[in-house]
C-alpha positions in Angstrom: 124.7 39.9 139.3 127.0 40.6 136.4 125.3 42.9 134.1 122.1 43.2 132.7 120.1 40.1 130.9 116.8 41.1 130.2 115.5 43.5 128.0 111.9 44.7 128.1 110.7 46.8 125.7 107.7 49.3 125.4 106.1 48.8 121.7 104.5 52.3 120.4 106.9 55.1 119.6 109.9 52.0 121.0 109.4 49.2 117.9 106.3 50.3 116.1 106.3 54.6 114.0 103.4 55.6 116.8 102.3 58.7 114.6 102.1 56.5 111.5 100.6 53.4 113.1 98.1 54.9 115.6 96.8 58.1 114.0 95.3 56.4 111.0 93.9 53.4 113.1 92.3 55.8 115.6 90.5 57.7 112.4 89.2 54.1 111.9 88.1 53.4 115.1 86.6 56.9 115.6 84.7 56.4 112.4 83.3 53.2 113.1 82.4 54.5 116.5 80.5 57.6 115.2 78.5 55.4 112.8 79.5 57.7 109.9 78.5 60.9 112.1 81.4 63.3 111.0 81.0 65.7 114.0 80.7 63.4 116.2 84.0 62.0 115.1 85.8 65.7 115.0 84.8 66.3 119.0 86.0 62.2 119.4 89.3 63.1 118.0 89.4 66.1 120.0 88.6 65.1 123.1 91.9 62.2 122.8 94.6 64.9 121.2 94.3 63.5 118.0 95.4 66.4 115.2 93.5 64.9 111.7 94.4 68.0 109.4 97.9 66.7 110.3 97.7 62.9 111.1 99.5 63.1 114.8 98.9 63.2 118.4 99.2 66.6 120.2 102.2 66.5 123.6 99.5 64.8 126.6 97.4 62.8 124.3 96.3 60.1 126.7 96.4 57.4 123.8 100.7 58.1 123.6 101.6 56.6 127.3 97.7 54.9 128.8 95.7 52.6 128.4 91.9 51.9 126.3 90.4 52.9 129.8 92.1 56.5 130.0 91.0 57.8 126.4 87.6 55.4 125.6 85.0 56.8 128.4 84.8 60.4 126.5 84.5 58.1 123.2 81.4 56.4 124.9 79.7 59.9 126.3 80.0 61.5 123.2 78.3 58.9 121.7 75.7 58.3 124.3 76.6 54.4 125.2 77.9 53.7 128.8 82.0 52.6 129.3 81.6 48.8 130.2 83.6 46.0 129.7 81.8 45.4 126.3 82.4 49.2 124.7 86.4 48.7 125.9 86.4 45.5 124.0 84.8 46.9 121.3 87.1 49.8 121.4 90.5 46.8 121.6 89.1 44.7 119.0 88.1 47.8 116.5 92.0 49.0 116.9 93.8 45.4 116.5 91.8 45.1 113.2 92.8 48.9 112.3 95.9 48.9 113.6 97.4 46.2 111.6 96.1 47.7 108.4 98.4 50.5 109.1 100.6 48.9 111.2 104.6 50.6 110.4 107.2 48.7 112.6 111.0 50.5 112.6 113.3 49.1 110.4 115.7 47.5 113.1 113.4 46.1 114.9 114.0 42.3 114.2 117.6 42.9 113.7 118.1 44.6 116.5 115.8 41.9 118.5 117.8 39.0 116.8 121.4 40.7 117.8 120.3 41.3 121.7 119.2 37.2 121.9 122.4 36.0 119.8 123.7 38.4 122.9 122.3 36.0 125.5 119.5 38.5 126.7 116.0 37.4 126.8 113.0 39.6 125.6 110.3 41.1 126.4 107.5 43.4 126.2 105.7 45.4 128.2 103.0 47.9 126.9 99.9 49.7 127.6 97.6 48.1 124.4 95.8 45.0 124.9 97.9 41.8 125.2 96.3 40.4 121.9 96.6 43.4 120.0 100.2 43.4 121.2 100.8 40.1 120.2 99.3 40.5 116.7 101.7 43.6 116.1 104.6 41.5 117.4 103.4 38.6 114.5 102.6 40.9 112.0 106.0 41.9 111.9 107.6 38.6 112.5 109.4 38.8 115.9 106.8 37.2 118.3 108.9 34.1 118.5 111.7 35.6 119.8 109.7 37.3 122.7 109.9 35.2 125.7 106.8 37.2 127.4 104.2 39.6 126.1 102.1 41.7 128.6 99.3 44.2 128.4 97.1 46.6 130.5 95.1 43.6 130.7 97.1 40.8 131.3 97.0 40.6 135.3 99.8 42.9 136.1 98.7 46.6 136.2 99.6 49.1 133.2 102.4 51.2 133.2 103.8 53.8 135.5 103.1 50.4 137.6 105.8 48.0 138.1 103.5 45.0 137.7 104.3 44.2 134.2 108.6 44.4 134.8 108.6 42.4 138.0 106.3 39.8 136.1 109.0 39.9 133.2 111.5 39.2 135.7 109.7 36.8 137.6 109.0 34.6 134.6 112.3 34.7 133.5 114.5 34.1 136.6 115.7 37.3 136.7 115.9 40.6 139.3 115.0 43.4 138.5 118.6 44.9 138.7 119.0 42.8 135.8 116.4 44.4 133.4 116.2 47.3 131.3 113.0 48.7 130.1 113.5 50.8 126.9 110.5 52.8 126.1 109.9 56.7 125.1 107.7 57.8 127.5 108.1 58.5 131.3 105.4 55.7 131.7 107.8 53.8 131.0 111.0 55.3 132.9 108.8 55.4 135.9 107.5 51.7 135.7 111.4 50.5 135.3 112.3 52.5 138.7 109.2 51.5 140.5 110.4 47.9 139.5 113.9 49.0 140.6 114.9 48.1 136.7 117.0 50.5 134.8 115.0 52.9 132.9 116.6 53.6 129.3 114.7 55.8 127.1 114.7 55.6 123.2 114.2 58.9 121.3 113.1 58.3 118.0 111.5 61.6 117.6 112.3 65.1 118.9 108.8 65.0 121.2 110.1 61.5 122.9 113.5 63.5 123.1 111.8 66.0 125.3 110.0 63.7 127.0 112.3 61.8 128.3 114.9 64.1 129.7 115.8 63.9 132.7 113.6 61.0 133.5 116.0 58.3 132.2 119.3 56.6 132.9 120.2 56.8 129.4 118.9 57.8 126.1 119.3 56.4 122.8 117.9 57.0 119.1 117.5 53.5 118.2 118.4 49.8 118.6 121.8 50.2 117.2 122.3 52.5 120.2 121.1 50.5 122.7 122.9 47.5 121.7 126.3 49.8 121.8 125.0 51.2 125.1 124.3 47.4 126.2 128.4 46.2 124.6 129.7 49.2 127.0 128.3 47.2 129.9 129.0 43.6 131.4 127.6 41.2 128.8 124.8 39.1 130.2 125.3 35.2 131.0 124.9 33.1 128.8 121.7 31.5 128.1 120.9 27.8 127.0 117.6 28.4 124.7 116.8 26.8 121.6 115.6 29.3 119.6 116.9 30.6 116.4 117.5 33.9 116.0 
């Protein structure tokens, strides 16, 4: 196996300005939840880290690494309405539609994302949203086309720490493990590479993912432009015959 060839990337915090995206959308949500009931929305945003006077999530905010199922069932007692299938597809379909009214990508995202495939790697992504939503981000910022596989909590594979959703990357690309780097900023995501047995590379775009990730990864960089000089200091992956345009 010469090198790596697949990268699979996280999306919040990795390609999209978490803080900036998700703190706005989950006001959103919250307030369309709480039916205009202001208190009600204060204990919601509570109860799921969320700081409003300053638009962020506190460290251990179970929206930064998990999934609709690990923040929503407090959002459904405090309203009085049971968690079912319906109130977490209420909850999914309420944040795409937020979500990509605030929706902030990082700068290098599709130039970095075209250099890596003019590279020869293929691409993915791997997060703990809903696949739609996911794939609605990746459009709204123009790079869906060059992902060759997009994965959610909900798309068959288990969420993140779980190595469902690398081995189904390399799976549907022909690739082992060995061969895959997941880049994220959270230890969900260092953890889901080594359970994979992928190679866990953290990006730190902010001091907290900084913290975060120490010691939990085999490398950490600030952005794509560090990856990709992380990824030249390595074997450079096959070459791959694909016809899409970068």
């Amino acid at each position: 196996m010469a090198g790596l060839q697949g990268i699979l990337f996280d999306k919040d915090g990795t390609l999209l300005d978490f803080d900036a995206t998700w703190a706005p959308a989950t006001m959103q949500v919250l307030d369309a939840l709480a039916d205009g009931r202001r208190d009600i929305a204060d204990r919601m945003a509570e109860a799921c880290g969320l700081d409003i006077a300053a638009m962020t999530f506190l460290p251990g905010s179970p929206i930064i690494a998990g999934d609709t199922a690990d923040y929503a069932p407090v959002w459904a007692e405090l309203i009085g309405m049971p968690f079912d299938k319906a109130f977490e597809n209420r909850v999914n379909d309420l944040y795409r539609s937020a979500s990509l009214s605030t929706l902030r990508g990082y700068d290098d995202v599709a130039r970095g994302i075209d250099h890596l495939i003019a590279k020869g790697y293929r691409i993915g992504l791997a997060t703990n949203d809903a696949e739609a939503t996911a794939r609605a981000h990746l459009s709204a910022l123009g790079v869906l086309d060059r992902f060759d596989y997009v994965a959610g909590y909900d798309s068959g594979h288990g969420a993140k720490p779980g190595p469902g959703m690398v081995e189904a990357f390399a799976r549907e690309t022909g690739l082992h493990p060995a061969a895959v780097a997941l880049i994220g900023d959270s230890t969900h995501d260092m953890d889901a590479a080594k359970a994979a047995g992928a190679h866990p590379v953290g990006i730190a775009r902010t001091p907290a993912a900084q913290d975060a990730l120490a010691g939990h990864a085999e490398v950490i960089v600030t952005d794509l432009a560090g990856l990709i000089e992380w990824l030249d200091s390595r074997a450079a992956p096959q070459a791959w015959a694909d016809d899409r345009t970068a």
